[in-house]
ZADO-1210 file (C-alpha; in nm, 4 decimals, padded with zeros to 6 digits):
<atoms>
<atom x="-03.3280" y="-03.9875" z="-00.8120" code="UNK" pos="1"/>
<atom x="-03.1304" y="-04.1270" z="-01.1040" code="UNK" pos="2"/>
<atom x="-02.7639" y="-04.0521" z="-01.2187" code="UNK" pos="3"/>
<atom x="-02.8902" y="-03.8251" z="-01.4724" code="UNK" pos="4"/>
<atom x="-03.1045" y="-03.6082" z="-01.2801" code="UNK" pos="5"/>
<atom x="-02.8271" y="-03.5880" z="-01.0043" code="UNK" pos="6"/>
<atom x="-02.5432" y="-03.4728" z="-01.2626" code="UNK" pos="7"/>
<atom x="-02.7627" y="-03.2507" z="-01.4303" code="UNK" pos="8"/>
<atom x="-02.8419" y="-03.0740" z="-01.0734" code="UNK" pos="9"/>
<atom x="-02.4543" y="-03.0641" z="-01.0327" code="UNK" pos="10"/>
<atom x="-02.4103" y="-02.8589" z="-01.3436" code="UNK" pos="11"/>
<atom x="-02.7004" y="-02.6636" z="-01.2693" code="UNK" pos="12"/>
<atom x="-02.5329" y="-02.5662" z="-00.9191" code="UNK" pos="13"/>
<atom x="-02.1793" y="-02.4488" z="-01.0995" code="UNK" pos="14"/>
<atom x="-02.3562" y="-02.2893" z="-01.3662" code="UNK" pos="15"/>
<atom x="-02.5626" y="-02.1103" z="-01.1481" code="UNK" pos="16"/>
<atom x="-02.2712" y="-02.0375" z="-00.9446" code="UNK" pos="17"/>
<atom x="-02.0012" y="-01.8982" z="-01.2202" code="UNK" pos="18"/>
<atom x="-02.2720" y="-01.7402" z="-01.4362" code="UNK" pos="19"/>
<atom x="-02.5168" y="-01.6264" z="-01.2082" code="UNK" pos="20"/>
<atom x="-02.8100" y="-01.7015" z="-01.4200" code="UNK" pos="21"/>
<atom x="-03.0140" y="-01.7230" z="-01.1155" code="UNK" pos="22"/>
<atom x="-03.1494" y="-02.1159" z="-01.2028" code="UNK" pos="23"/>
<atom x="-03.2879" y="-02.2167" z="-00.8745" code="UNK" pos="24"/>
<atom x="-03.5279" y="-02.5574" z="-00.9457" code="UNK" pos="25"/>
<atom x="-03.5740" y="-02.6075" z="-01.2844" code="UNK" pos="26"/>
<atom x="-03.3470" y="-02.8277" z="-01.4990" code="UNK" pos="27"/>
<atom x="-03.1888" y="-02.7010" z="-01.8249" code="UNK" pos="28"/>
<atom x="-03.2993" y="-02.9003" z="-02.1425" code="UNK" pos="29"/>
<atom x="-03.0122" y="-03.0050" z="-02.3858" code="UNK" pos="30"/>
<atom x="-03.0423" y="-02.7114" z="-02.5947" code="UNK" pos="31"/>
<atom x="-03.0799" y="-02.4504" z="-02.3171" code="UNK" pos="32"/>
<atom x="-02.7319" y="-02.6357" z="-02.1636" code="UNK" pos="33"/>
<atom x="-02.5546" y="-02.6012" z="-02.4820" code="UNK" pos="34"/>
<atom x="-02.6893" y="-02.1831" z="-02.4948" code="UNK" pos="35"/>
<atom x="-02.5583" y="-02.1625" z="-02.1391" code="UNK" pos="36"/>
<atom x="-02.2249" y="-02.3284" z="-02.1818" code="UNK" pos="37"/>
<atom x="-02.1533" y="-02.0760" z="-02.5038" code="UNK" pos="38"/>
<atom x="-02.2020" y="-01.8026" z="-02.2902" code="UNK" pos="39"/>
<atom x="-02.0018" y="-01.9009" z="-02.0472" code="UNK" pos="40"/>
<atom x="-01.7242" y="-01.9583" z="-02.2902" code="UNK" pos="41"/>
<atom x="-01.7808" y="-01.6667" z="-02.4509" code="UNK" pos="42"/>
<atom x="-01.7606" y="-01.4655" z="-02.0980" code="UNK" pos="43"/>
<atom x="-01.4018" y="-01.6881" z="-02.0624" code="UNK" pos="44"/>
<atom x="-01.3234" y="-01.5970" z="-02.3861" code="UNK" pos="45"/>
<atom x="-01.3595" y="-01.2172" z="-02.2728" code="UNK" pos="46"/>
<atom x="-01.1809" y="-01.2309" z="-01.9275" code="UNK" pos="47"/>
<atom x="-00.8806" y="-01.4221" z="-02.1321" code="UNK" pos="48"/>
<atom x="-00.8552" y="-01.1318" z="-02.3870" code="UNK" pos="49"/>
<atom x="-00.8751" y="-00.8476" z="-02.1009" code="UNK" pos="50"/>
<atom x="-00.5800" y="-01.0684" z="-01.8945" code="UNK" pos="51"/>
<atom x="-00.3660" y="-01.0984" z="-02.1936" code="UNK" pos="52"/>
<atom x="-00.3733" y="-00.7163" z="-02.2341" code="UNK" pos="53"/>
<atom x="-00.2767" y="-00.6662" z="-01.9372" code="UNK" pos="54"/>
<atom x="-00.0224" y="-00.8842" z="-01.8937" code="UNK" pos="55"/>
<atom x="00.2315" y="-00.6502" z="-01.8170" code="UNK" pos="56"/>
<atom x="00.0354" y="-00.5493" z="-01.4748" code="UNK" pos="57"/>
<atom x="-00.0311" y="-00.8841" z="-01.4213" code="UNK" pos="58"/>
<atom x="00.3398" y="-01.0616" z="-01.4485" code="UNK" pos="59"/>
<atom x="00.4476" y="-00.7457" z="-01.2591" code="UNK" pos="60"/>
<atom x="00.1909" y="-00.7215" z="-00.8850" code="UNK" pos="61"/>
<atom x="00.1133" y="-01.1539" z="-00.9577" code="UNK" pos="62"/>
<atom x="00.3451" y="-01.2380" z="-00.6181" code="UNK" pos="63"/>
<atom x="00.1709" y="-00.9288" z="-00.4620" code="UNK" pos="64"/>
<atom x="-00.1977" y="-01.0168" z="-00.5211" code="UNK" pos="65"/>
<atom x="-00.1210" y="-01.4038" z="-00.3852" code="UNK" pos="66"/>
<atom x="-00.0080" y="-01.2324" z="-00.1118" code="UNK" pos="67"/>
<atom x="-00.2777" y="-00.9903" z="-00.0369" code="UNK" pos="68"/>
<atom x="-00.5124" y="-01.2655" z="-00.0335" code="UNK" pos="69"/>
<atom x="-00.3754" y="-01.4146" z="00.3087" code="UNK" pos="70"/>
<atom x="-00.3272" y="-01.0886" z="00.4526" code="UNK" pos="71"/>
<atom x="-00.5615" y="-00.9995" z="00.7062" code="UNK" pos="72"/>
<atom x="-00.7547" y="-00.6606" z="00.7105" code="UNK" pos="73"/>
<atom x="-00.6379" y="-00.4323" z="00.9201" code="UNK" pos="74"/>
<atom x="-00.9472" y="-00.1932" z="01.0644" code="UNK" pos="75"/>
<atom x="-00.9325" y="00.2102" z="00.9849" code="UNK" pos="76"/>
<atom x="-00.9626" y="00.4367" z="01.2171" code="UNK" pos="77"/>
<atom x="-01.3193" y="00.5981" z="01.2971" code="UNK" pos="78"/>
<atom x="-01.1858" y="00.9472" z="01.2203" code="UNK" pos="79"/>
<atom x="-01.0846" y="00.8630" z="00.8769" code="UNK" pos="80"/>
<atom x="-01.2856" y="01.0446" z="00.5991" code="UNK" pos="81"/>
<atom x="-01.4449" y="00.8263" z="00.3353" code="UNK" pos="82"/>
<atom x="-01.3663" y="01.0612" z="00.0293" code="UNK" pos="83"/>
<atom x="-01.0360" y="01.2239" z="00.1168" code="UNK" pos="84"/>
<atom x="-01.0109" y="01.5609" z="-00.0629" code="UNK" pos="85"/>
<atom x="-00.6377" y="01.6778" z="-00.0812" code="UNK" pos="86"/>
<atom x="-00.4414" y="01.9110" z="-00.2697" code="UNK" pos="87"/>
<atom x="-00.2427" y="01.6657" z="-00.4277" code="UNK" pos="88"/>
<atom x="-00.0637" y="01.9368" z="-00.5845" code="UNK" pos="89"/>
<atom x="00.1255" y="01.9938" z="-00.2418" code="UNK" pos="90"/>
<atom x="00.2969" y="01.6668" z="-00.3040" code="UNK" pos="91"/>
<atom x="00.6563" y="01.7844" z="-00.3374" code="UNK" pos="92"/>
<atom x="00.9529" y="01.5207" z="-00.4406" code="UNK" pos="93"/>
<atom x="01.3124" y="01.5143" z="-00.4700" code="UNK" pos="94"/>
<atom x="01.6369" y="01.3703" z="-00.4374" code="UNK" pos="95"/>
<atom x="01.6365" y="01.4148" z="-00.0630" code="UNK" pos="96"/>
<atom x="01.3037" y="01.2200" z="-00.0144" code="UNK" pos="97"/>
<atom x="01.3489" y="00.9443" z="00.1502" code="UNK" pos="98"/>
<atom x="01.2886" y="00.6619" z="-00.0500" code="UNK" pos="99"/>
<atom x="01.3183" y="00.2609" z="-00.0113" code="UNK" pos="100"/>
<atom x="01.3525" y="00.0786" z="-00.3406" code="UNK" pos="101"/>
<atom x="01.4411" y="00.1518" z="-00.7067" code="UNK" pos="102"/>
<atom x="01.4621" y="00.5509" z="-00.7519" code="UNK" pos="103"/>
<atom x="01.3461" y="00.5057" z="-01.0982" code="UNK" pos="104"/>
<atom x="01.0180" y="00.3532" z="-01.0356" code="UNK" pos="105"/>
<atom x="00.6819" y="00.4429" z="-01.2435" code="UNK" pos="106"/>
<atom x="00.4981" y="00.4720" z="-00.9013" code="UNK" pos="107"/>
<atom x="00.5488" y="00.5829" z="-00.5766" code="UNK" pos="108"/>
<atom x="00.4146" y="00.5224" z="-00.2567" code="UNK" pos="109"/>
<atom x="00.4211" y="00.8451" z="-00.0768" code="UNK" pos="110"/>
<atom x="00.2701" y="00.7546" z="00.3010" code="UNK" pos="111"/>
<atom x="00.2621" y="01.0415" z="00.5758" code="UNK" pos="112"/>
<atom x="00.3086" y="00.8818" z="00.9037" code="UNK" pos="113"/>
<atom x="00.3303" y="00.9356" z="01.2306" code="UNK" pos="114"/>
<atom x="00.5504" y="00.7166" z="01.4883" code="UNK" pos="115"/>
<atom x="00.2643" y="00.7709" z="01.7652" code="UNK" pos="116"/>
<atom x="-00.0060" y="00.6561" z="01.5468" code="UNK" pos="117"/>
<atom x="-00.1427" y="00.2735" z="01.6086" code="UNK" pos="118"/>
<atom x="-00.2428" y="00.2497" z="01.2678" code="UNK" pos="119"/>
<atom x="00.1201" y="00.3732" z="01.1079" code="UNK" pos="120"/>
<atom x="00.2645" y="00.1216" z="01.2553" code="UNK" pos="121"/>
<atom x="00.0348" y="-00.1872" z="01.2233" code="UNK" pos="122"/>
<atom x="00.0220" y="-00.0473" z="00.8410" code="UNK" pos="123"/>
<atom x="00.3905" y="-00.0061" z="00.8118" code="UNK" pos="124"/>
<atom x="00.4694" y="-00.3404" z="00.6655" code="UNK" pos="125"/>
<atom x="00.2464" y="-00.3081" z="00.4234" code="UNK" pos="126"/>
<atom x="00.4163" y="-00.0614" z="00.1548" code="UNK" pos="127"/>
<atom x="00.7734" y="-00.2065" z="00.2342" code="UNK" pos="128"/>
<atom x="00.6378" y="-00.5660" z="00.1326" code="UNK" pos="129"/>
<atom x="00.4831" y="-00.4073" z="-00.1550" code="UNK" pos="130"/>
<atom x="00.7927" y="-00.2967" z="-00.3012" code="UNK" pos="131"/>
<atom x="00.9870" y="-00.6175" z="-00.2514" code="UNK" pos="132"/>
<atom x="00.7543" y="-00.8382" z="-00.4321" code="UNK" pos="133"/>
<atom x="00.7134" y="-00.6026" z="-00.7031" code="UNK" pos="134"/>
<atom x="00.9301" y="-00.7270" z="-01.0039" code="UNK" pos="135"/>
<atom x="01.1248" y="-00.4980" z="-01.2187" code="UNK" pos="136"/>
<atom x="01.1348" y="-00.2255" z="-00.9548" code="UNK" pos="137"/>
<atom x="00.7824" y="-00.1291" z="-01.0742" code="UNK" pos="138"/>
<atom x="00.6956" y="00.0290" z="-00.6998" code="UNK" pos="139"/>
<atom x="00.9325" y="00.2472" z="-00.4510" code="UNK" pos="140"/>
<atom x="00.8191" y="00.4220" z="-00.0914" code="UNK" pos="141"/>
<atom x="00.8555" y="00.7292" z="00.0036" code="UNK" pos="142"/>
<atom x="00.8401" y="00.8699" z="00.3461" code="UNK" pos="143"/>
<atom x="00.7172" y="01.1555" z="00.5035" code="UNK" pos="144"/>
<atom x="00.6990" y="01.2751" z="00.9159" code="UNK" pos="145"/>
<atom x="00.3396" y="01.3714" z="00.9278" code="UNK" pos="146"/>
<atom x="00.2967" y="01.4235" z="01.3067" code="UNK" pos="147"/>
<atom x="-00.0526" y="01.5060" z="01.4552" code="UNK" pos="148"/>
<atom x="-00.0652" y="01.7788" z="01.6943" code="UNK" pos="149"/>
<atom x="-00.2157" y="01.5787" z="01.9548" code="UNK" pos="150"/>
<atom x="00.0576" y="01.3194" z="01.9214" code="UNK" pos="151"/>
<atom x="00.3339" y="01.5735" z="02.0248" code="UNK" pos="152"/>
<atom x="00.6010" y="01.6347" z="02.1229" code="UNK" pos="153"/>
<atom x="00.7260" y="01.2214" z="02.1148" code="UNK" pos="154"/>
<atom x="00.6258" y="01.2101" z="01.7545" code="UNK" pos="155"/>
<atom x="00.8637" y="01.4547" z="01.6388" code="UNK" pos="156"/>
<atom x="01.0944" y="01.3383" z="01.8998" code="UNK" pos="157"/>
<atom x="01.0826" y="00.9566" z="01.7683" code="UNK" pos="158"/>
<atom x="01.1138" y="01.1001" z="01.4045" code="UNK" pos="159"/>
<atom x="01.4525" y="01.2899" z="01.5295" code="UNK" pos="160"/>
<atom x="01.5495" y="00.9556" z="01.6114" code="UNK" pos="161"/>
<atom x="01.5310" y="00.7591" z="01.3671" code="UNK" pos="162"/>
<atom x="01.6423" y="01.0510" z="01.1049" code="UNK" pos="163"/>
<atom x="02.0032" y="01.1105" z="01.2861" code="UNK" pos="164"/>
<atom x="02.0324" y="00.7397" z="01.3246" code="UNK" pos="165"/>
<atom x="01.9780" y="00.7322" z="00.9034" code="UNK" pos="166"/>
<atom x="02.2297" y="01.0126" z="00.8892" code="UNK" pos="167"/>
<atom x="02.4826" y="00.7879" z="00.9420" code="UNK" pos="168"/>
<atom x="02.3804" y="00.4754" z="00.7643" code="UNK" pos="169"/>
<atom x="02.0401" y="00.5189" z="00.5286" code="UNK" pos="170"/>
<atom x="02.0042" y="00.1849" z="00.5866" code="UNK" pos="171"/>
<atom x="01.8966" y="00.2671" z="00.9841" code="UNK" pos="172"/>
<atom x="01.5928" y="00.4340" z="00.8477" code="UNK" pos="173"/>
<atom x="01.4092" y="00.1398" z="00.7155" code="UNK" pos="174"/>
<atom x="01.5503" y="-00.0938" z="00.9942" code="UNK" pos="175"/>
<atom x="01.3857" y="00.1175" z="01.2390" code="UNK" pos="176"/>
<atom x="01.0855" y="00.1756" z="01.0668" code="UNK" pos="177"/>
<atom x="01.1080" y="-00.2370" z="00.9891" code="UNK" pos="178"/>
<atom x="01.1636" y="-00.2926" z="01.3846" code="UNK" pos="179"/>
<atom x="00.8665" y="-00.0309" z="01.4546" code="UNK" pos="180"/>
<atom x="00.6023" y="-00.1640" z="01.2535" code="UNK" pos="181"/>
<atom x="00.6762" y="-00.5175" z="01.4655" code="UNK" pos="182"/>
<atom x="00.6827" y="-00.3788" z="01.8045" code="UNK" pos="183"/>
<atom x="01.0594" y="-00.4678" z="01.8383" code="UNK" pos="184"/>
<atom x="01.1451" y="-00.0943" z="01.9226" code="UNK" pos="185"/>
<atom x="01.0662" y="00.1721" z="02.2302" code="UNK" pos="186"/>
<atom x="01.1989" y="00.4797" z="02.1182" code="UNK" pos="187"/>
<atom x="01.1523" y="00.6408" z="02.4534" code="UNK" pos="188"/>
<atom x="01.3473" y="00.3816" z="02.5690" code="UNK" pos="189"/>
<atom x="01.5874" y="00.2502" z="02.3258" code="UNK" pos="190"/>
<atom x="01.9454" y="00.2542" z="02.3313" code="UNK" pos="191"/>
<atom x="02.0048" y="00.3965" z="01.9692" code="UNK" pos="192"/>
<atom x="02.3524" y="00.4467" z="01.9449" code="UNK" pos="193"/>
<atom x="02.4334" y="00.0613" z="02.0743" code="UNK" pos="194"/>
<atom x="02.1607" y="-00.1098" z="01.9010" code="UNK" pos="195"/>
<atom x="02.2376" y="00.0253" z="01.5317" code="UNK" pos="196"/>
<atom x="02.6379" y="00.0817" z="01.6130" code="UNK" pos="197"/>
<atom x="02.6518" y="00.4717" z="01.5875" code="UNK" pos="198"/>
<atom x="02.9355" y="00.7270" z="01.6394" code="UNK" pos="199"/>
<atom x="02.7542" y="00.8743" z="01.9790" code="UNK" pos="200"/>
<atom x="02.9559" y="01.2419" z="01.9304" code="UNK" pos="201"/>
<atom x="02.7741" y="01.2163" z="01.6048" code="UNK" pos="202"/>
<atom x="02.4554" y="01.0916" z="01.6864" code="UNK" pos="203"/>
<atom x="02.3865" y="01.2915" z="02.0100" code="UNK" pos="204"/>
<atom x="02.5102" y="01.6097" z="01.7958" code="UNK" pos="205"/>
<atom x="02.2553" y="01.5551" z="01.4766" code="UNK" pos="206"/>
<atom x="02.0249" y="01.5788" z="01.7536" code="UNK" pos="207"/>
<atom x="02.0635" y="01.9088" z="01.8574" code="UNK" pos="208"/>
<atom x="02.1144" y="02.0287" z="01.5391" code="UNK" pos="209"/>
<atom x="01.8391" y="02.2691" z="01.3138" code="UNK" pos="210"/>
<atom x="01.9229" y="02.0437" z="01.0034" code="UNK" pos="211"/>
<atom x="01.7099" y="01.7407" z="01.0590" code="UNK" pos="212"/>
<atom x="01.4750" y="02.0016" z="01.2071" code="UNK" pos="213"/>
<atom x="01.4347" y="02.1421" z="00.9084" code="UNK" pos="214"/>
<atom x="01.3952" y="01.8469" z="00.7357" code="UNK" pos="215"/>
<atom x="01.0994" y="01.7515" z="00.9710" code="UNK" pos="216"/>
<atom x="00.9572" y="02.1389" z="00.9427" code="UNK" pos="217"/>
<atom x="00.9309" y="02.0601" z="00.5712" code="UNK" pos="218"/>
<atom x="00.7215" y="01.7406" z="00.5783" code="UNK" pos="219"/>
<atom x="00.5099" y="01.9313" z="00.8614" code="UNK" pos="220"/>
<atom x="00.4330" y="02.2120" z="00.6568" code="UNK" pos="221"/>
<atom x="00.3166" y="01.9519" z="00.3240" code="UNK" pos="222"/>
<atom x="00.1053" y="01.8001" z="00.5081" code="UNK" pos="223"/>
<atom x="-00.0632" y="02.1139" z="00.6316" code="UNK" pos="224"/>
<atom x="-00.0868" y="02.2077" z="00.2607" code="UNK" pos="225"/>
<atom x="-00.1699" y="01.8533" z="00.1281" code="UNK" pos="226"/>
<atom x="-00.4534" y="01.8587" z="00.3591" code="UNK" pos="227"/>
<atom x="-00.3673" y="01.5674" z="00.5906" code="UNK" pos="228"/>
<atom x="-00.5770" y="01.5169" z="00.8990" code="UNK" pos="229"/>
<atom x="-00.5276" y="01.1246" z="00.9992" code="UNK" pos="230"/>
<atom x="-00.2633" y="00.9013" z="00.9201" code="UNK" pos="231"/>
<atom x="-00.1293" y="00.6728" z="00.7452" code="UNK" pos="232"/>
<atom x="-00.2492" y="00.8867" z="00.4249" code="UNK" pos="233"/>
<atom x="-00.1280" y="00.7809" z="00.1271" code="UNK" pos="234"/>
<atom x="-00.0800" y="00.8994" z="-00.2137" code="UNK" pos="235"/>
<atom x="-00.0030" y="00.7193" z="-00.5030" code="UNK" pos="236"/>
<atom x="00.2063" y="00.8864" z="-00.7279" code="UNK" pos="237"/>
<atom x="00.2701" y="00.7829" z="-01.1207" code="UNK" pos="238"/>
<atom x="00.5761" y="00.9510" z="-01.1807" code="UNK" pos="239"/>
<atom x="00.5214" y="00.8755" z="-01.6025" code="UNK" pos="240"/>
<atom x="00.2311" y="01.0258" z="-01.6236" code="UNK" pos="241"/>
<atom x="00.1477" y="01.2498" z="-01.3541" code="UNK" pos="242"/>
<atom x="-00.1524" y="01.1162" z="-01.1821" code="UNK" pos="243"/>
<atom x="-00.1763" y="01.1008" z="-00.8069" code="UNK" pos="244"/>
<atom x="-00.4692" y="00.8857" z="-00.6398" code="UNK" pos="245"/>
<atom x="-00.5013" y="00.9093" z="-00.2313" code="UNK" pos="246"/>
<atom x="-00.5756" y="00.6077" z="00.0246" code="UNK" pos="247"/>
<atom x="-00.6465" y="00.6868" z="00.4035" code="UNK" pos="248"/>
<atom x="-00.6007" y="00.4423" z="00.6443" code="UNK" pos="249"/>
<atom x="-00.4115" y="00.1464" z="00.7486" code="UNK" pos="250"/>
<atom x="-00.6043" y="-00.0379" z="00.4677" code="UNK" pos="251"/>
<atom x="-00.4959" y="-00.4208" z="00.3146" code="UNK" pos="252"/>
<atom x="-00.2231" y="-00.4589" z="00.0496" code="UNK" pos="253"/>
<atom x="-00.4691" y="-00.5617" z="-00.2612" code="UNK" pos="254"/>
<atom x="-00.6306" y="-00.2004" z="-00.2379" code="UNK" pos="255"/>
<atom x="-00.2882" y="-00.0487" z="-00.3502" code="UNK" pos="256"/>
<atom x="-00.2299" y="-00.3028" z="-00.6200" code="UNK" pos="257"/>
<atom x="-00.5938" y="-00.2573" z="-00.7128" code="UNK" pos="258"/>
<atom x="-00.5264" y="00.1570" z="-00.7611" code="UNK" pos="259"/>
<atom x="-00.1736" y="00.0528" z="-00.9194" code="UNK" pos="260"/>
<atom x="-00.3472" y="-00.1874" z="-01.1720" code="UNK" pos="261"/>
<atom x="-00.6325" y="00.0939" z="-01.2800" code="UNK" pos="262"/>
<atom x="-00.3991" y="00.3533" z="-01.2970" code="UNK" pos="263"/>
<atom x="-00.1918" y="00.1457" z="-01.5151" code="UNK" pos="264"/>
<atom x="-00.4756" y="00.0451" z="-01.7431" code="UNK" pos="265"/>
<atom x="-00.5697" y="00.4042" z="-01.8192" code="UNK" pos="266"/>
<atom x="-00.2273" y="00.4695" z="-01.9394" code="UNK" pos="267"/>
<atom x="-00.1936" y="00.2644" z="-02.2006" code="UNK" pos="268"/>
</atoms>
């Protein structure tokens, strides 16, 4: 076979491969090559135009969709519906939600978790490394105790936890949820009060106390009304324009930005 007919099979194969024009044995004659190549720069030409309209999304989740690509899938449970159907009206925030990143985000991760739940924790990385490679504070999380029946009572009991250790430095919430998520934390076991410094009187106090109780009674009760039967569930909230959009599942970064990116798009 001759140079020619060897680098025209090479273009054939990338052609075939970036266009799909399904060429399998034939070769292209000079014209057809010169049709193909148009289109192709035509379809470029396309692509380029949608990416430069969305170049706000794009400058904004770039670090996060790098990212996502080397992050390995993490596998849903069995029990977790395909088409979640929630009242995503039941979604209630506030001041007192707890919340890590910028306040004034335009969207919010709202997860419902449970600290008994396998897949809570393997997916709890997930939304806090969201947030910190989104620029301009474009993402927060918020957090909600969404403990299963079945799970009881340790779930509540490791949510009592880590809520009176927050109550004396907010910080202690996403450091235990941090040390959690990496297996670098027994609450049944763990000495609270000497591993994150806290006023014992205090600590041992908050939890006997109804407050943080209440608190937990609260989340409880949304997620009976939101509809929540697995965890992690979460719902993506655009707090500009209103729109809420669920995920169930411990499921890979890319599907949030994915949501974040259409949601975005359809509110321009």
């Amino acid at each position: 076979m001759n140079k020619s007919s060897t680098y025209q099979k090479s273009v054939i194969a990338l052609l075939t491969t970036m266009v799909g024009v399904g060429i399998t044995s034939t070769y292209l004659t000079t014209s057809e090559l010169k049709e193909t190549n148009a289109l192709l720069a035509s379809s470029i030409t396309i692509q380029n135009h949608i990416k430069t309209e969305s170049a706000g999304v794009n400058q904004s989740l770039s670090k996060i969709l790098s990212l996502s690509e080397n992050t390995e899938p993490v596998q849903q449970p069995e029990a977790q519906p395909e088409e979640p159907d929630l009242n995503l009206s039941q979604v209630q925030l506030d001041s007192n939600t707890l919340t890590y990143g910028n306040e004034n985000a335009r969207f919010s991760l709202v997860t419902y978790m449970d600290f008994q739940c396998p897949y809570c924790q393997r997916f709890a990385s997930t939304p806090k490394t969201l947030v910190d490679k989104a620029n301009g504070g474009l993402v927060n999380w918020k957090w909600k105790n969404s403990p299963l029946p079945f799970h009881e009572p340790n779930a509540t009991d490791y949510a009592v936890k880590m809520l009176c250790a927050g109550a004396q430095n907010t910080d202690n919430h996403w450091k235990i949820i941090s040390m959690w998520g990496n297996h670098e934390i027994d609450f049944a076991t763990a000495d609270m009060v000497g591993m994150f410094e806290l006023d014992p009187v205090a600590y041992n106090t908050c939890l006997k106390t109804d407050s943080v109780k209440l608190t937990l009674d609260k989340d409880k009760a949304e997620s009976r009304a939101l509809g929540v039967s697995g965890t992690p569930t979460t719902v993506i909230v655009d707090n500009k324009t209103g729109e809420k959009r669920v995920i169930e599942g411990a499921v890979p970064m890319d599907m949030f930005v994915n949501t974040i990116e259409v949601m975005m798009k359809k509110s321009q």
